[in-house]
Legacy VTK file of the C-alpha trace (Angstrom):
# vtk DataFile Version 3.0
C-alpha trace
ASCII
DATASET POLYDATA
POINTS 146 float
4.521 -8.174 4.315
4.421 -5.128 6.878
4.873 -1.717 5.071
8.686 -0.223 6.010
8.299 3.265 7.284
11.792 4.651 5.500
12.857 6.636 2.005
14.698 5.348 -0.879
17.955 6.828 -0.612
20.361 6.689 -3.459
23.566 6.822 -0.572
21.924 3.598 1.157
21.712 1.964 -2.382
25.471 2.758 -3.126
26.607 1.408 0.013
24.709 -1.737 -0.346
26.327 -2.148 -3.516
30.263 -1.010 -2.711
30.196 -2.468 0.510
27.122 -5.367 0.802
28.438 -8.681 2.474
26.290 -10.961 0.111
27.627 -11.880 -3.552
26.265 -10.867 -6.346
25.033 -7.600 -4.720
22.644 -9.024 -3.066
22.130 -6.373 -0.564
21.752 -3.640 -2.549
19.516 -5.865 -4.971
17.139 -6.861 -1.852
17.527 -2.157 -0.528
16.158 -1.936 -4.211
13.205 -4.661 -4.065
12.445 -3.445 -0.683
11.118 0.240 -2.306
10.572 -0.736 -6.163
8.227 -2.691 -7.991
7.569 -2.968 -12.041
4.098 -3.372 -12.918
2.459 -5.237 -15.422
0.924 -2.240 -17.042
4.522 -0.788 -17.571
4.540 1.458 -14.898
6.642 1.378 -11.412
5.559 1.292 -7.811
7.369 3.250 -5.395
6.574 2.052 -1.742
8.357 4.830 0.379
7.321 5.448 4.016
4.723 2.893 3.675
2.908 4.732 0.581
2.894 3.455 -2.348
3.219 5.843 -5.550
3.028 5.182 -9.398
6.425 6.011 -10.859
5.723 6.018 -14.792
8.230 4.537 -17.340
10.001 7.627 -18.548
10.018 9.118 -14.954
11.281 5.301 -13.356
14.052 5.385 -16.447
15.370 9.165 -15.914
15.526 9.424 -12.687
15.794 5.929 -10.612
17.225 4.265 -13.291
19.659 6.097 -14.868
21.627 6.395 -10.775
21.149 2.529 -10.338
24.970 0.884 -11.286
24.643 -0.574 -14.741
24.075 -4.362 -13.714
22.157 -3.440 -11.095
19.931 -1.672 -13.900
20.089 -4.523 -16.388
18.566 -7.165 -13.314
15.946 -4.844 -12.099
14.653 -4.485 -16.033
14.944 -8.093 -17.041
14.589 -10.245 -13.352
12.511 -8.593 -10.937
8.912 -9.945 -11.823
6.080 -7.667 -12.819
3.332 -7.226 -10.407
-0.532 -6.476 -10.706
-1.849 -3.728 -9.649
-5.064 -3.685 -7.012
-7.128 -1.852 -4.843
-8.710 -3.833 -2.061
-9.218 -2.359 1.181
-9.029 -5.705 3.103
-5.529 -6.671 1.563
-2.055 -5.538 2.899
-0.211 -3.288 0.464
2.411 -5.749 -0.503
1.273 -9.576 -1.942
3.048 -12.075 -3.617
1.877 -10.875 -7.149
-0.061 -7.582 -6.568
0.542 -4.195 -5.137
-2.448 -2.783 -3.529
-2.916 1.151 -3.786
-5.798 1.345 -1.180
-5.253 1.956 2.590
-6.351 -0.797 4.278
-8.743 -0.300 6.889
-7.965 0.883 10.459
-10.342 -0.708 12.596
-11.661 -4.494 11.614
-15.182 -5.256 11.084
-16.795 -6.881 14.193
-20.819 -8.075 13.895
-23.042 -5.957 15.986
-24.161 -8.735 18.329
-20.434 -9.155 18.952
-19.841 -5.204 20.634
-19.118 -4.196 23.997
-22.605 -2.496 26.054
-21.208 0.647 25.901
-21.018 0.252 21.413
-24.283 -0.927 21.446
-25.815 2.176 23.775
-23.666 4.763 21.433
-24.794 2.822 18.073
-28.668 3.112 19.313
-28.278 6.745 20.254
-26.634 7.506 17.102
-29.348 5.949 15.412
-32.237 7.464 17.505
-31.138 10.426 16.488
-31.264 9.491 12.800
-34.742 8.971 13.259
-35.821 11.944 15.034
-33.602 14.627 13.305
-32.872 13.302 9.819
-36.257 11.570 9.214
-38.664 13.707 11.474
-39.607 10.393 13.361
-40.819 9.036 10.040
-40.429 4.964 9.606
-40.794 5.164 5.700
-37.933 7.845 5.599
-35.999 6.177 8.148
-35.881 3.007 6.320
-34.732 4.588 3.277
-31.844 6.474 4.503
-30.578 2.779 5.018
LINES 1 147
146 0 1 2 3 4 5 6 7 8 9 10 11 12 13 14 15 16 17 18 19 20 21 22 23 24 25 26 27 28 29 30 31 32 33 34 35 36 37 38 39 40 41 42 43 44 45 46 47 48 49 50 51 52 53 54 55 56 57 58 59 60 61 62 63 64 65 66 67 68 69 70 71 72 73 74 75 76 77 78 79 80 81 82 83 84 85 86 87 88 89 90 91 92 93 94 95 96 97 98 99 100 101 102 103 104 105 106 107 108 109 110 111 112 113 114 115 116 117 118 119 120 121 122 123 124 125 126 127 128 129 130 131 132 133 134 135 136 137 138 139 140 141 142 143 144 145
């Protein structure tokens, strides 16, 4: 699932539900499920502008809860499915039963023997000077910075 860049916004969530085309609110049900998340530990998740932040229970009660419409608030507590939290760099932030509260990476891992030339001359440079200025041209010191 590819992270949303927008904000909750309680206006948005009213709309959905006063004016949605779907029955049974659907609209404003999937607006809701679209930014909120319980999790199995009790807690909320919160993914706004792509981040994702731990609501806690007293926090997700007073102040998300207590503005949702009253059977919008009884689904979200007793049909939306808990999800585990992870932290998994190589995992997108939103899984079928986990939310993941690590970035992922930005660039993907690529062997060595796979780079460009111009990688290659840059990574050998890089680790020329490793030896020379960080280990004083010594092998055994070299060797154990990696």
């Amino acid at each position: 699932m590819e992270n949303q860049k927008s904000e909750f916004n309680f206006d948005e969530m009213r709309n959905q539900y006063n004016n949605g085309l779907l029955k049974d609110y659907l609209d404003c049900k999937n607006y809701i499920l679209k930014y909120f998340c319980p999790l199995r530990n009790g807690t909320h998740a919160l993914i706004d502008n792509g981040e994702v932040t731990i609501i806690q229970k007293d926090t997700m009660a007073d102040v998300y809860l207590s503005r949702f419409p009253k059977d919008i608030k009884t689904w979200y507590k007793s049909e939306t499915i808990p999800k585990q939290i992870i932290c998994d760099i190589t995992k997108e932030t939103i899984g079928l039963n986990f939310i993941n509260i690590s970035k992922t990476l930005k660039h993907k891992y690529e062997e060595y023997e796979k780079q460009n030339e111009e990688n290659k001359k840059a990574v050998e440079l890089f680790l020329s000077y490793i030896k020379a200025v960080w280990a004083n041209n010594d092998d055994k010191v070299y060797f154990y910075i990696f």
